[in-house]
Residue frames as a rotation matrix with the C-alpha (Angstrom) as fourth column:
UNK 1
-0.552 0.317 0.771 -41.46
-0.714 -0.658 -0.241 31.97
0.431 -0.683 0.589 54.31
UNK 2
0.282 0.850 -0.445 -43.35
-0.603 0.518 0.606 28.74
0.746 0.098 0.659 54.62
UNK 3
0.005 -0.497 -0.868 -40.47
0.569 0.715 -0.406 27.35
0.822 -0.492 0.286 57.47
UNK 4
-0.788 0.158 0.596 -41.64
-0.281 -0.952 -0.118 30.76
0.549 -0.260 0.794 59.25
UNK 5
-0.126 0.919 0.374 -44.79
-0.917 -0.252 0.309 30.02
0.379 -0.304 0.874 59.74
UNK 6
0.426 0.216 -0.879 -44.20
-0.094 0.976 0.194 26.35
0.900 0.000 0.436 60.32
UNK 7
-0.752 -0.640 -0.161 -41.41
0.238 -0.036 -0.971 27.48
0.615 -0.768 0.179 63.52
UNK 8
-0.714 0.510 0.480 -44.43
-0.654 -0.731 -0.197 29.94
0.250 -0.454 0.855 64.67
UNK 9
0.520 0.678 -0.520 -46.82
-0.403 0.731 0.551 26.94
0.753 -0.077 0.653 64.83
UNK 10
0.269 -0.166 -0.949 -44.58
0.356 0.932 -0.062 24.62
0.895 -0.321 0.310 66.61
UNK 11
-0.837 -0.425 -0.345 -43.74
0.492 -0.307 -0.815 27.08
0.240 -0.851 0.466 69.43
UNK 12
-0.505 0.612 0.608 -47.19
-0.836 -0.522 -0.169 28.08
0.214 -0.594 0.776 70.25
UNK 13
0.593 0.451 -0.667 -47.73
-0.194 0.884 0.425 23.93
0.782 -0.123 0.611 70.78
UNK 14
-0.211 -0.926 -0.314 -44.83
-0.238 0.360 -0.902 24.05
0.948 -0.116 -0.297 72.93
UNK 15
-0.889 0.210 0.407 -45.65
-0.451 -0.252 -0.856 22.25
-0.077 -0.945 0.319 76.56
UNK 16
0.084 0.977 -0.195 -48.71
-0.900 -0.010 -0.435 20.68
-0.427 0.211 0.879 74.65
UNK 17
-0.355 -0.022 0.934 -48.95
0.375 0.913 0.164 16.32
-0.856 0.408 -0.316 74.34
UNK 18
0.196 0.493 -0.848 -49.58
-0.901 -0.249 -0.354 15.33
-0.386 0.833 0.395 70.71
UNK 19
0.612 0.177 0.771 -49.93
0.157 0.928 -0.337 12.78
-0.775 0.327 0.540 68.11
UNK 20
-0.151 -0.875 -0.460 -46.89
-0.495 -0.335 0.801 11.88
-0.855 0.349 -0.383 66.03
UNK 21
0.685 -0.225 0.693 -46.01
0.580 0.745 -0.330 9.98
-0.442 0.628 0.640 62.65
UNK 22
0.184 -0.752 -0.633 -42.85
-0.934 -0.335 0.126 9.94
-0.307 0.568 -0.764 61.07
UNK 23
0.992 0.130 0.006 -42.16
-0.082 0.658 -0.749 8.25
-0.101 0.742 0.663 58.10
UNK 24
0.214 -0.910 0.355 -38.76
-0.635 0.147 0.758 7.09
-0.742 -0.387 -0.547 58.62
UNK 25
-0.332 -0.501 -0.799 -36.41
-0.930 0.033 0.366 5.19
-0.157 0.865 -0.476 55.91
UNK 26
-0.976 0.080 -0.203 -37.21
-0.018 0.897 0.441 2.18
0.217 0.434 -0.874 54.14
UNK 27
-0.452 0.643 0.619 -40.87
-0.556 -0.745 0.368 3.25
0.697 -0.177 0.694 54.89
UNK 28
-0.713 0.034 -0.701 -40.78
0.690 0.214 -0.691 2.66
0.127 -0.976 -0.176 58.47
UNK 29
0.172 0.620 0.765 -43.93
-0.008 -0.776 0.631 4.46
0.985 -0.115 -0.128 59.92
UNK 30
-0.245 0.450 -0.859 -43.78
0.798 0.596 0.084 5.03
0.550 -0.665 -0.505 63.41
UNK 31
0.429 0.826 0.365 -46.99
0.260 -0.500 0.826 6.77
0.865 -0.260 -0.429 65.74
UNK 32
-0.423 -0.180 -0.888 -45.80
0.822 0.336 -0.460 7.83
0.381 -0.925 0.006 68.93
UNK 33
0.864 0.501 0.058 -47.30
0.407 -0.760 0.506 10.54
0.298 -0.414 -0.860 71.47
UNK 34
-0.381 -0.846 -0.374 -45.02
0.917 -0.292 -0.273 13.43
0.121 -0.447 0.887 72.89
UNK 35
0.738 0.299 -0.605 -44.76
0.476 -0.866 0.153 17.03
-0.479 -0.401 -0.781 74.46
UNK 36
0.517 -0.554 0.653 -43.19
0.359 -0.552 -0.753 19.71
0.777 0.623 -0.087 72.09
UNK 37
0.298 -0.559 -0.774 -40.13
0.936 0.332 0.121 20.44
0.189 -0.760 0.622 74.34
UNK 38
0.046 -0.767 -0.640 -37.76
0.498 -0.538 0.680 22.84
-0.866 -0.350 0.358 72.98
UNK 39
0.835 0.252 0.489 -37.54
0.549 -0.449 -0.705 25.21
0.042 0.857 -0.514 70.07
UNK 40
0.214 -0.747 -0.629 -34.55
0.232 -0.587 0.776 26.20
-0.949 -0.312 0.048 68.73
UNK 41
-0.144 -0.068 -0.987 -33.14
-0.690 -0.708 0.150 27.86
-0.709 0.703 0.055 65.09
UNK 42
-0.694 -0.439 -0.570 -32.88
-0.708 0.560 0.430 24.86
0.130 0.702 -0.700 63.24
UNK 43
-0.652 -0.013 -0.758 -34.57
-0.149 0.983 0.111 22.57
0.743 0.186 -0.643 65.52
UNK 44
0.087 0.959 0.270 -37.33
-0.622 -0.159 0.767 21.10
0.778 -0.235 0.583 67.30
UNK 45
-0.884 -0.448 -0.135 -37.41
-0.309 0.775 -0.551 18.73
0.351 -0.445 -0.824 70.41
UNK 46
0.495 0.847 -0.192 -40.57
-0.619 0.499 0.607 16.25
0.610 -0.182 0.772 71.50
UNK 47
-0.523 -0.339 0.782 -40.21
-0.852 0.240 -0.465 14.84
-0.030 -0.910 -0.414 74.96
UNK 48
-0.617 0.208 -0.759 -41.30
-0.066 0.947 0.313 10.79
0.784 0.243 -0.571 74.40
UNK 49
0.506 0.320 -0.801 -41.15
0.469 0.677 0.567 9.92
0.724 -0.662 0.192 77.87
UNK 50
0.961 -0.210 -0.182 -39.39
0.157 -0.133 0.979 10.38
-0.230 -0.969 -0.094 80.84
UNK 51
0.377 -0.907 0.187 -36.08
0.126 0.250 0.960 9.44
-0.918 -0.338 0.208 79.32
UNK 52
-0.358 -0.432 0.828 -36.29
0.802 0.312 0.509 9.79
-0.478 0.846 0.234 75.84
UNK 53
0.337 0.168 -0.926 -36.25
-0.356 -0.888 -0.291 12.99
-0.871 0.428 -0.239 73.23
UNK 54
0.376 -0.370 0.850 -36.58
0.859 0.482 -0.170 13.06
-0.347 0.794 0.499 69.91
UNK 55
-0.322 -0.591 -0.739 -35.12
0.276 -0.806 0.524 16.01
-0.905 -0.035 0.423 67.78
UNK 56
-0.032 0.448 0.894 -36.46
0.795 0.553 -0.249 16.82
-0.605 0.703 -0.374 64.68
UNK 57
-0.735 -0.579 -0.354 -36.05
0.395 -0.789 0.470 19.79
-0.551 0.206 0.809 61.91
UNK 58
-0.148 0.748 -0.647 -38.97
-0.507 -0.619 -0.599 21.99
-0.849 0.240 0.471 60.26
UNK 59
-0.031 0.397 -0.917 -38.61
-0.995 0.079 0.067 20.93
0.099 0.914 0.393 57.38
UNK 60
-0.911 0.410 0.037 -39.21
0.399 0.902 -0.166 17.05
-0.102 -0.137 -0.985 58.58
UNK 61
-0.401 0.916 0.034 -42.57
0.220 0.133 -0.966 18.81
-0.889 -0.380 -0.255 58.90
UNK 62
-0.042 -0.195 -0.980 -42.33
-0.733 -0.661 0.163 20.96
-0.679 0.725 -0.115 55.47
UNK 63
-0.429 -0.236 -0.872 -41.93
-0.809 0.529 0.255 18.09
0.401 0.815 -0.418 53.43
UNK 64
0.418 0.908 0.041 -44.60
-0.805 0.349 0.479 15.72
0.421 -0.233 0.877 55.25
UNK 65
-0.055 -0.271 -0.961 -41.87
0.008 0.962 -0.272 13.24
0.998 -0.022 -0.051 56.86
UNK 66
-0.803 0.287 -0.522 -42.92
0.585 0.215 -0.782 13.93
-0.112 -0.934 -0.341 60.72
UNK 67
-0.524 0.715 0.462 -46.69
0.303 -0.351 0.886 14.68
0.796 0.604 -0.033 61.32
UNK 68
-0.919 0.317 0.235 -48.47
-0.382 -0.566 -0.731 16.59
-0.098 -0.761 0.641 63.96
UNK 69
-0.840 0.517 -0.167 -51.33
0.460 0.840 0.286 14.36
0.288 0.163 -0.944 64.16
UNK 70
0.012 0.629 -0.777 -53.76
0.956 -0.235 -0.175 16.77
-0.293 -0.741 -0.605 66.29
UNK 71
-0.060 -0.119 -0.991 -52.45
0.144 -0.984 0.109 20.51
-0.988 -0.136 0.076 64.83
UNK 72
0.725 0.615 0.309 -53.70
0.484 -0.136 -0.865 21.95
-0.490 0.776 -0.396 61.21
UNK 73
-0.369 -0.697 -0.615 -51.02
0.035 -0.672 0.740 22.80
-0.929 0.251 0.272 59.14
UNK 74
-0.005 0.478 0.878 -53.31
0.808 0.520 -0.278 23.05
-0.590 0.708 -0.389 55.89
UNK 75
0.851 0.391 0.350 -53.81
0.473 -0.860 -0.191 26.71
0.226 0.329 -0.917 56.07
UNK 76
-0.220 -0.932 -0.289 -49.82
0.683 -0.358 0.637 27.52
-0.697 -0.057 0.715 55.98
């Protein structure tokens, strides 16, 4: 139930800049800023820039490898 409540979070941010970090392989960190795009069953989208989207799946958040720098997810 904990990928519940983690969807319900990310789609009442949707449309809302934030602060990123994902801990990408070979521990790559990288910070970047985006707008929560899209919400769909599986997935998430975060609008970079103008041209660029990333994509990303709950459980990237679930398991602490993309952070929401700016949104409490303590009290899941």
């Amino acid at each position: 139930m904990m990928i519940e409540k983690i969807k319900n979070k990310v789609k009442n941010n949707v449309g809302i800049k934030h602060k990123f970090r994902f801990n990408g392989s070979r521990n790559q960190i990288e910070e970047f800023e985006g707008i929560i795009n899209n919400t769909y069953n599986a997935v998430f989208t975060i609008l970079v820039d103008e041209y660029s989207i990333k994509s990303f799946s709950y459980s990237d958040l679930l398991t602490k490898n993309l952070e929401i720098l700016d949104v409490d997810f303590s009290n899941l």
